[in-house]
The first five atom37 places (N, CA, C, CB, O) and aatype in JSON, in Angstrom:
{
  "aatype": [20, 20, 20, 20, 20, 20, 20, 20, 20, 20, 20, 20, 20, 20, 20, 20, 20, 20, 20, 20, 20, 20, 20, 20, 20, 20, 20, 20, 20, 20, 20, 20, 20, 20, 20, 20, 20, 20, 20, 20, 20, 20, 20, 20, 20, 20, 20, 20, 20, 20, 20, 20, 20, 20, 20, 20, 20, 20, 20, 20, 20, 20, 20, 20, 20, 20, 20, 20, 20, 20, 20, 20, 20, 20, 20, 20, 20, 20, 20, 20, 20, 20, 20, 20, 20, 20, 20, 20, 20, 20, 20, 20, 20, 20, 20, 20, 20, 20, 20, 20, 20, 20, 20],
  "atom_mask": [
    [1, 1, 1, 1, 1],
    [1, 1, 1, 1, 1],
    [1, 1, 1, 1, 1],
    [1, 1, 1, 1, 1],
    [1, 1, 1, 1, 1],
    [1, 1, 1, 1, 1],
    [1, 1, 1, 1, 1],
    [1, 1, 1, 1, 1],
    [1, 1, 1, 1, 1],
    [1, 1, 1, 1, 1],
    [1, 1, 1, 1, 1],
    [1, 1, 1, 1, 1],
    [1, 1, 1, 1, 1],
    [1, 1, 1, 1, 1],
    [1, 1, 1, 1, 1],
    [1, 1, 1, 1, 1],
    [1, 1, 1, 1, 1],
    [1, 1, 1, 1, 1],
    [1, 1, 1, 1, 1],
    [1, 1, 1, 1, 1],
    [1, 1, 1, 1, 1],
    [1, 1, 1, 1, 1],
    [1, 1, 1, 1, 1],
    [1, 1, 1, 1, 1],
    [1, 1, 1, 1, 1],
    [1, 1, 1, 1, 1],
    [1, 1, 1, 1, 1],
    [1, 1, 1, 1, 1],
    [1, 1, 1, 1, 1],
    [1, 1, 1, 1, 1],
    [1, 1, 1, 1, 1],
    [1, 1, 1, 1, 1],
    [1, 1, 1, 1, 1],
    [1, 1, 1, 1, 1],
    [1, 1, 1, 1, 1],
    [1, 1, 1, 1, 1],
    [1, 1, 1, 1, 1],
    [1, 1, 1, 1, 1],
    [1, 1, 1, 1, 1],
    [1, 1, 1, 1, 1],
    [1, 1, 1, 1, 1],
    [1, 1, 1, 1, 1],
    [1, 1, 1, 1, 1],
    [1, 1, 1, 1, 1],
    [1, 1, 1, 1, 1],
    [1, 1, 1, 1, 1],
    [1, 1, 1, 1, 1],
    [1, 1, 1, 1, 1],
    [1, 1, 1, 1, 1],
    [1, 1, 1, 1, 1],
    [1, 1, 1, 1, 1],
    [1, 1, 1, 1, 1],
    [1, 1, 1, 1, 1],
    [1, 1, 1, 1, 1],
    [1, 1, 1, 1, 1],
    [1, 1, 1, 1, 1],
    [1, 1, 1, 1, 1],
    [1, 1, 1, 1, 1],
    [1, 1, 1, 1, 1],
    [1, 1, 1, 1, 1],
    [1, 1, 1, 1, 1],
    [1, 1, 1, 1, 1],
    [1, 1, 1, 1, 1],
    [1, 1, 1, 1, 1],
    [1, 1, 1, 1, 1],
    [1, 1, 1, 1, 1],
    [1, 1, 1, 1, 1],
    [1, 1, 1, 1, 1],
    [1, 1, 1, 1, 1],
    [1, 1, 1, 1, 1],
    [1, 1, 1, 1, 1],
    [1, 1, 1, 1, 1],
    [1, 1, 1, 1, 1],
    [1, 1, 1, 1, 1],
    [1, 1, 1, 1, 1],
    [1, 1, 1, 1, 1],
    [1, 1, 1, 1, 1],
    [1, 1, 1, 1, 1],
    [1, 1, 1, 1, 1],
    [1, 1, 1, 1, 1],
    [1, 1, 1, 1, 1],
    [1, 1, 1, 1, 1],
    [1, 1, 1, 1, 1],
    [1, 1, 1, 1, 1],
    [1, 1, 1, 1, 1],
    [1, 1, 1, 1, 1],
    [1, 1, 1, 1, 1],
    [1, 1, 1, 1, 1],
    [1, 1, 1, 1, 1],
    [1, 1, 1, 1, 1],
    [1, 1, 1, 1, 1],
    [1, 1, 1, 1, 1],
    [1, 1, 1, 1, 1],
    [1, 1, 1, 1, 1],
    [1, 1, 1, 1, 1],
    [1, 1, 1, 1, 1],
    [1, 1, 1, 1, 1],
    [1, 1, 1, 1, 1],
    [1, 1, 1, 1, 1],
    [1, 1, 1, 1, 1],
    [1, 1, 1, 1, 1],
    [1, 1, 1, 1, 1],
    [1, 1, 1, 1, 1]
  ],
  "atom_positions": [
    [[54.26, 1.41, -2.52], [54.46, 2.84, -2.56], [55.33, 3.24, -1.37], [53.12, 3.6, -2.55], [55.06, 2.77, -0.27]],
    [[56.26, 4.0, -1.52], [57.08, 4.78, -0.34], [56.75, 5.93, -0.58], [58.62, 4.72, -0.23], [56.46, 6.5, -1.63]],
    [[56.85, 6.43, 0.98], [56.02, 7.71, 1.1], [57.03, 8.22, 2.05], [54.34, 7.63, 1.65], [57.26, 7.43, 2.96]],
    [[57.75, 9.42, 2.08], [58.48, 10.03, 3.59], [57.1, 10.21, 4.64], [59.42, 11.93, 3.32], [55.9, 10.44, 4.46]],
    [[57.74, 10.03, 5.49], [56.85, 10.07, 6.95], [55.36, 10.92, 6.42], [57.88, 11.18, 8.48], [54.25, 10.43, 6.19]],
    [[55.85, 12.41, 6.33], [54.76, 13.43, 6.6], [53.94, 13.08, 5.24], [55.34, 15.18, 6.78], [52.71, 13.06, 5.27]],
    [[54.63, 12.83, 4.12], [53.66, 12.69, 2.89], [52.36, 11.51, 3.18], [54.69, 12.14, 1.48], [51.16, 11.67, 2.95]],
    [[53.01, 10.36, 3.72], [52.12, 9.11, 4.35], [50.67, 9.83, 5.17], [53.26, 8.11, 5.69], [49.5, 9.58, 4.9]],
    [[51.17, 10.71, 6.15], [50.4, 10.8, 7.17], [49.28, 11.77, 6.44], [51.18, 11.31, 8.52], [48.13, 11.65, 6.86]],
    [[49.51, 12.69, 5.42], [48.69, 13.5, 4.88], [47.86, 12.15, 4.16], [49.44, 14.77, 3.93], [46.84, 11.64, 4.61]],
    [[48.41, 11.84, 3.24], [47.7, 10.53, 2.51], [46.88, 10.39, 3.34], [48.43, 9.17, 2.21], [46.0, 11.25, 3.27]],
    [[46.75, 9.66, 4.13], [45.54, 8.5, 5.25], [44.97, 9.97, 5.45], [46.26, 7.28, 7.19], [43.76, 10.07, 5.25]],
    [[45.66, 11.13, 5.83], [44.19, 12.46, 7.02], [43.02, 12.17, 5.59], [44.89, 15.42, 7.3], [41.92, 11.61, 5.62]],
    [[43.89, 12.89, 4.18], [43.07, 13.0, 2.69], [42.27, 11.93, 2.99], [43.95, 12.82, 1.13], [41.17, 12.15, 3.49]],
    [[42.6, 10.9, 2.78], [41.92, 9.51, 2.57], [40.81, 9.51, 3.46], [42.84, 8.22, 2.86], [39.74, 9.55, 2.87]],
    [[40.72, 9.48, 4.87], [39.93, 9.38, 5.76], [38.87, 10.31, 5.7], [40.54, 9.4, 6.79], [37.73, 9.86, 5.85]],
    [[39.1, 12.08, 5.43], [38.14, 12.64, 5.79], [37.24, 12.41, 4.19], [38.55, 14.16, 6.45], [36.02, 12.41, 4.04]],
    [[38.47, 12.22, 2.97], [37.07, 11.71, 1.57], [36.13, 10.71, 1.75], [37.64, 11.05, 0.15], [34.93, 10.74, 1.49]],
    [[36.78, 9.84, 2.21], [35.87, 8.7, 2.69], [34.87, 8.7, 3.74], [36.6, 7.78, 3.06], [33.93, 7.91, 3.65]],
    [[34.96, 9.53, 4.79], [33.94, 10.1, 5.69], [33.17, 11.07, 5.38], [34.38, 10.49, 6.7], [32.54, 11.52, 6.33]],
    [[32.97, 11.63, 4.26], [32.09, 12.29, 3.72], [31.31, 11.83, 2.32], [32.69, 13.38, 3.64], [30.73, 12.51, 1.47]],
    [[31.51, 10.67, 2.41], [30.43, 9.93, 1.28], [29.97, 9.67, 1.85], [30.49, 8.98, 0.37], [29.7, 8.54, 1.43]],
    [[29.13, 9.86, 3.36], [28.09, 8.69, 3.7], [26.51, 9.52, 3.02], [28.06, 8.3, 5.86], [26.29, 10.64, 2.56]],
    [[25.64, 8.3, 3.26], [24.57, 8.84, 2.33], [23.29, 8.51, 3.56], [24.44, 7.86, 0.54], [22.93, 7.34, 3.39]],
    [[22.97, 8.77, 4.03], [21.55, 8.19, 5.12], [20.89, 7.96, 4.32], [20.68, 9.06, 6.21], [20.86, 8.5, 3.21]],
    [[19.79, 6.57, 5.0], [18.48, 6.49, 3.71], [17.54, 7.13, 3.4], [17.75, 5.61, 3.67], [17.24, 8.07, 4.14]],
    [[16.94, 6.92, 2.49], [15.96, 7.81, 1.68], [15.45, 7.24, 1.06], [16.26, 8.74, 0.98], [16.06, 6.37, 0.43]],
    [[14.18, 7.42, 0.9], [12.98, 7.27, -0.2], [13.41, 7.32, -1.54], [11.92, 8.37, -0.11], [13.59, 8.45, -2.01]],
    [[13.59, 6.47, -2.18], [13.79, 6.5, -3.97], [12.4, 7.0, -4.88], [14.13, 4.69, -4.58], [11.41, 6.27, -4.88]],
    [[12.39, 7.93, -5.43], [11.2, 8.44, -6.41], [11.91, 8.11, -7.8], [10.75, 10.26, -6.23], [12.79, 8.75, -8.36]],
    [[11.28, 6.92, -8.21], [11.3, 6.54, -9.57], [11.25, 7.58, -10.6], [10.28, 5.7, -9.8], [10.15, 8.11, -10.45]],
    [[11.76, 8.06, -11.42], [11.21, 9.31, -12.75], [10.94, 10.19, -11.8], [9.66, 9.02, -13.93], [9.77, 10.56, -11.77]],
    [[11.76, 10.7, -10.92], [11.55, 12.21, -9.96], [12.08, 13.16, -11.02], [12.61, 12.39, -8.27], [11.14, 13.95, -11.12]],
    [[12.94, 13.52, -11.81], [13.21, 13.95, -12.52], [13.04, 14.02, -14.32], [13.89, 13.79, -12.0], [13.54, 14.36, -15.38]],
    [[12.06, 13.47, -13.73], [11.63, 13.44, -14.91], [10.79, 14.25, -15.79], [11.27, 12.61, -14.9], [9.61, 13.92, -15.9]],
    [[11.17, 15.13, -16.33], [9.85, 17.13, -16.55], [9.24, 16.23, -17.16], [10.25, 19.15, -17.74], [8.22, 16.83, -16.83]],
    [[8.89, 15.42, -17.7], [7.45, 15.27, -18.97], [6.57, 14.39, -18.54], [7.79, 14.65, -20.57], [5.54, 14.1, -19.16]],
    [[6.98, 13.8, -17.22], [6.28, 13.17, -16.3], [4.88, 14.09, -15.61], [7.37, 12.78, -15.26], [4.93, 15.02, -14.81]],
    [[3.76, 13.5, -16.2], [2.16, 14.19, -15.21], [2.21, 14.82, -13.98], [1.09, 13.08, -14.71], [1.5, 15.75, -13.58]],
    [[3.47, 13.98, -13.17], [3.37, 14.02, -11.81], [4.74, 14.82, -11.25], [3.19, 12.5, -11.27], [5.07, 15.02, -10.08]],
    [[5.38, 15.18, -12.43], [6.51, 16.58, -11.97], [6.16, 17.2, -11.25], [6.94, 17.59, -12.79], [5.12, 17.85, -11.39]],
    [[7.08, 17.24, -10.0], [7.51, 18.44, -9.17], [6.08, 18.2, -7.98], [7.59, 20.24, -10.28], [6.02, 19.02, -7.07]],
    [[5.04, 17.15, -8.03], [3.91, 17.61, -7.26], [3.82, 16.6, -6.45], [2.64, 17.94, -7.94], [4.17, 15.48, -6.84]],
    [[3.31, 16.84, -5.11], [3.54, 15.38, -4.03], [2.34, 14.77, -4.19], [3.79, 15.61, -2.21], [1.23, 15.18, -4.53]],
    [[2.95, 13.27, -3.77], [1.95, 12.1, -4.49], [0.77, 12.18, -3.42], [2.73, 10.27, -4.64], [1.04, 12.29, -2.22]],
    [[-0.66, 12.12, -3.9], [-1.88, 11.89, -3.44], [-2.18, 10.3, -2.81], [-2.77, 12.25, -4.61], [-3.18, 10.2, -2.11]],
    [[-1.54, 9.34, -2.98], [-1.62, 8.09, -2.68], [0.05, 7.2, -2.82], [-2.82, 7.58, -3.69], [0.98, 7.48, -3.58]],
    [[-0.04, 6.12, -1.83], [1.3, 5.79, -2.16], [0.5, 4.06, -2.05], [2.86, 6.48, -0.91], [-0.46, 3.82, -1.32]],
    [[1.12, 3.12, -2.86], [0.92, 1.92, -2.75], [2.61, 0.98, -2.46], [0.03, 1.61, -4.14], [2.77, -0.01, -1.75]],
    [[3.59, 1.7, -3.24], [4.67, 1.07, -2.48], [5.52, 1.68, -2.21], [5.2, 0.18, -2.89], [6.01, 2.34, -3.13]],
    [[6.08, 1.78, -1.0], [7.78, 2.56, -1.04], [9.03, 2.25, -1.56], [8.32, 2.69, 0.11], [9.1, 1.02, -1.46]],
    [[9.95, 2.62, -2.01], [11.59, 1.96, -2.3], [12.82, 2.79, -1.1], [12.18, 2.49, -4.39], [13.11, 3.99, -1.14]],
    [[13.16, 2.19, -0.49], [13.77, 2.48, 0.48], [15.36, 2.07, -0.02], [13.11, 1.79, 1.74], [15.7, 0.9, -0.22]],
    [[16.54, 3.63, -0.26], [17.86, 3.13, -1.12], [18.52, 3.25, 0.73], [18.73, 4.53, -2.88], [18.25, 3.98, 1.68]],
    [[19.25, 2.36, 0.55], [20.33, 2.39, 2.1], [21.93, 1.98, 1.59], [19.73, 0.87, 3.54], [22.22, 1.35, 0.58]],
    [[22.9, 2.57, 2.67], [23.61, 1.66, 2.56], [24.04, 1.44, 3.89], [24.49, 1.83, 1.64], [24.22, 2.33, 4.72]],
    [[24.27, -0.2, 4.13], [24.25, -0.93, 5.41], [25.82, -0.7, 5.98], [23.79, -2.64, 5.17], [26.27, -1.69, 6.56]],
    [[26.75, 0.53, 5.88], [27.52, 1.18, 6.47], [27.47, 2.21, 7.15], [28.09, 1.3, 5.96], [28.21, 2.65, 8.04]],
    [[26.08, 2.76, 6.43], [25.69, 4.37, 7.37], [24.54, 4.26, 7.53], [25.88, 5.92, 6.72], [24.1, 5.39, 7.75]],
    [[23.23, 3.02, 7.58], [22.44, 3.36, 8.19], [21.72, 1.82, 8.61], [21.76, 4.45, 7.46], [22.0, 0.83, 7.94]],
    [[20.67, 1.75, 9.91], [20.67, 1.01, 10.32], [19.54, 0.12, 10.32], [21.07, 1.34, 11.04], [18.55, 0.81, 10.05]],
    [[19.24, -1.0, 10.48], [17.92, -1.84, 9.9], [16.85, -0.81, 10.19], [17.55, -3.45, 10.73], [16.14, -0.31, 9.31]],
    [[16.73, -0.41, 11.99], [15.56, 0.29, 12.44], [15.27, 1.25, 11.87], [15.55, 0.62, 13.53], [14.08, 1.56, 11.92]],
    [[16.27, 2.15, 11.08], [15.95, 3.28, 10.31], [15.33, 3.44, 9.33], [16.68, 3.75, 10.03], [14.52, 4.31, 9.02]],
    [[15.9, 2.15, 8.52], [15.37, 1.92, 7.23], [13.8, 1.62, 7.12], [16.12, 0.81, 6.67], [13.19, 2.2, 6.22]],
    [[13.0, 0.6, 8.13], [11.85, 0.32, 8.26], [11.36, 1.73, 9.05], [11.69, -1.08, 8.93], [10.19, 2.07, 8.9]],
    [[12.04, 2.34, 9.67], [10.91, 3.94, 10.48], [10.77, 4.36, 9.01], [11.9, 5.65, 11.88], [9.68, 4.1, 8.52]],
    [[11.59, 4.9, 8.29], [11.85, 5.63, 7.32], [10.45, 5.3, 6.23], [13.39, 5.27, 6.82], [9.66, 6.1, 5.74]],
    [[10.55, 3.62, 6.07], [9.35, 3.31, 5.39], [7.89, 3.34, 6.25], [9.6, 1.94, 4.82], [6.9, 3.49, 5.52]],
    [[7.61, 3.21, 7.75], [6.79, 3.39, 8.6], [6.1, 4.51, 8.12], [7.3, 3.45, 9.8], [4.93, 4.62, 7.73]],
    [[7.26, 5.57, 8.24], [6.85, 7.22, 8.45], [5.76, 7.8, 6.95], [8.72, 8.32, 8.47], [4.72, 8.46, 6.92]],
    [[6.66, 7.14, 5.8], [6.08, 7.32, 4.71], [4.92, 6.82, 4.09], [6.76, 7.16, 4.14], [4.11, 7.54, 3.51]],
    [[4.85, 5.77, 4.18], [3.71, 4.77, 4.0], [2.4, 5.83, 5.44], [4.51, 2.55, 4.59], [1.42, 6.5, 5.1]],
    [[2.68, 5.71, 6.28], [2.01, 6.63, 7.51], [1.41, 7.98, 7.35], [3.02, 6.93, 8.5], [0.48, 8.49, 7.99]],
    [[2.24, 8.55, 6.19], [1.55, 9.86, 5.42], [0.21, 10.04, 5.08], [2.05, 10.05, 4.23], [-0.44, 11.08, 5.15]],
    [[-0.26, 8.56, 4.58], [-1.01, 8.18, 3.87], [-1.83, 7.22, 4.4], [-0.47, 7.92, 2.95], [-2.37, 6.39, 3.66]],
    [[-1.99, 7.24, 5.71], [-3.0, 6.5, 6.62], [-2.77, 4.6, 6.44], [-4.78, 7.08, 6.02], [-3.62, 3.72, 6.59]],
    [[-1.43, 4.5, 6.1], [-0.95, 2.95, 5.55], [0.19, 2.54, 6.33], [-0.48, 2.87, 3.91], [1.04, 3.31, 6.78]],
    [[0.15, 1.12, 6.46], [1.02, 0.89, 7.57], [2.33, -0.21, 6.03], [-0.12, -0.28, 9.4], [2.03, -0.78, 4.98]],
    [[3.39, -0.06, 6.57], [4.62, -0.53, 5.85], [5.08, -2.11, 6.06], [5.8, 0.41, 6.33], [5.59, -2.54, 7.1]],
    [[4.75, -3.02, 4.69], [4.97, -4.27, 4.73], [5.87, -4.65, 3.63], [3.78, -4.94, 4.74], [5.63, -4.6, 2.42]],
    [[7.08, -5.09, 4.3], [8.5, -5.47, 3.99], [7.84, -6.39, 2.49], [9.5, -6.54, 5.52], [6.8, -7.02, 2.69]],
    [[8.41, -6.43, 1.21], [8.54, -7.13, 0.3], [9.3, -7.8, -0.19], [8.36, -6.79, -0.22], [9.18, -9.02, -0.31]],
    [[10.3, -7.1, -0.57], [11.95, -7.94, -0.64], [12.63, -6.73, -1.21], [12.19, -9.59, -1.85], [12.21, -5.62, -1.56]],
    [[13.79, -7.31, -1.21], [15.4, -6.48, -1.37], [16.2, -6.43, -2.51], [16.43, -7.03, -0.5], [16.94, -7.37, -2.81]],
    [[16.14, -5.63, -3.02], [16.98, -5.66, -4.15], [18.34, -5.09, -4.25], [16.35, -5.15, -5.05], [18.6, -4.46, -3.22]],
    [[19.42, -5.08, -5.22], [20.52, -4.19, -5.9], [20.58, -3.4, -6.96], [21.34, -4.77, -6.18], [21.51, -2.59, -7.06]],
    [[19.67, -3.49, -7.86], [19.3, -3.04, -9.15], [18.7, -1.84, -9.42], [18.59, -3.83, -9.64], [18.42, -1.35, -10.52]],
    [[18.44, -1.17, -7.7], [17.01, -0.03, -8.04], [17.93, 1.3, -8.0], [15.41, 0.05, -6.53], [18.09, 2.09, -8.94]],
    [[18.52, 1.37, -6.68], [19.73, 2.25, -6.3], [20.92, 2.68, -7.09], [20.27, 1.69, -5.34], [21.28, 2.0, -8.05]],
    [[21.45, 3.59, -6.81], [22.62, 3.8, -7.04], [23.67, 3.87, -6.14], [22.61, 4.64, -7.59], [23.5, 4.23, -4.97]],
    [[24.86, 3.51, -6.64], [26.22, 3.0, -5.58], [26.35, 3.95, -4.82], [27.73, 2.71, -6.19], [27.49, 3.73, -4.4]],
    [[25.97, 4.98, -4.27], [26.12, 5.56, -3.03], [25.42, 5.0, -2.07], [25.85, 6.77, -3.05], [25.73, 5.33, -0.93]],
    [[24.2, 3.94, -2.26], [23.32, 3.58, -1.38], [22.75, 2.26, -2.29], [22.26, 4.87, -0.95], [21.6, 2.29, -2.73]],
    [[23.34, 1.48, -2.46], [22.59, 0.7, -3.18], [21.71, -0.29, -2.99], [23.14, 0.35, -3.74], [21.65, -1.15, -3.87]],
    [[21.02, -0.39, -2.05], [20.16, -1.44, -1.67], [18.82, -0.75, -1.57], [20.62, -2.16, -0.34], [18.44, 0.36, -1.21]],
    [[18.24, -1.85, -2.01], [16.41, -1.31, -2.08], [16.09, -2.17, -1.04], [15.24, -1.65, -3.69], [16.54, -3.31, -0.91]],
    [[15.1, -1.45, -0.1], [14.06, -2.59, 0.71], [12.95, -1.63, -0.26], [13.88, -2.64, 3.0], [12.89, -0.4, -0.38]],
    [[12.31, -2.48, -0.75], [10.71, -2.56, -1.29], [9.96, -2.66, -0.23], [10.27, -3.76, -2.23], [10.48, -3.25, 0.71]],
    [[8.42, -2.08, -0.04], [7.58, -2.13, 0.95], [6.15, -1.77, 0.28], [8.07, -1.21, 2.1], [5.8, -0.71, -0.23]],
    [[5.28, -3.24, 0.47], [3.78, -2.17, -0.01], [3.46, -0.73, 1.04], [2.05, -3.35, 0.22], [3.71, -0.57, 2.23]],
    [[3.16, -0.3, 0.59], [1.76, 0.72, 1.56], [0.19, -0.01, 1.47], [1.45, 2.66, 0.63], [-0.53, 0.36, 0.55]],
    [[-0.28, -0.95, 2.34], [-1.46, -1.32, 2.65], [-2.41, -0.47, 3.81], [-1.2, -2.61, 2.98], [-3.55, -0.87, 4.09]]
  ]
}
């Protein structure tokens, strides 16, 4: 692609600030959160046995990801034990699962 000078330099500003505004911090994944015909619409859970923790390892950082599951699992008088990792749970803004019981 040729670009005159100033057209180039707009390109990359565009480029840079779209791309700096997809970041996503992690968060708690709620399976069927949206889901209206679900029992448990719209109402916060009384017990938690596992967390799903979606990240992505460009905008956020191991320690966060485990506080994040600490804090939650902790709601609920339960301390947070790492299970394993998936790709499949998330969506591509954040796609990695750390799984965690709540014991």
């Amino acid at each position: 692609m040729i670009c005159l000078p100033h057209t180039c330099r707009v390109f990359i500003l565009l480029s840079t600030v779209l791309l700096g505004a997809c970041t996503v911090p992690a968060y708690v994944h709620e399976a069927g959160q949206f889901n209206r015909s679900s029992e448990n619409f719209g109402q916060d859970p009384v017990d938690l046995e596992n967390v799903t923790i979606c990240y992505n390892s460009m905008d956020s950082r191991p320690a966060d990801v485990v506080k994040l599951a600490i804090d939650t699992c902790g709601k609920f008088g339960k301390t947070a034990h790492f299970e394993r990792q998936s790709y499949l749970i998330c969506p591509l803004a954040a796609p990695i699962a750390a799984e965690y019981a709540c014991m």
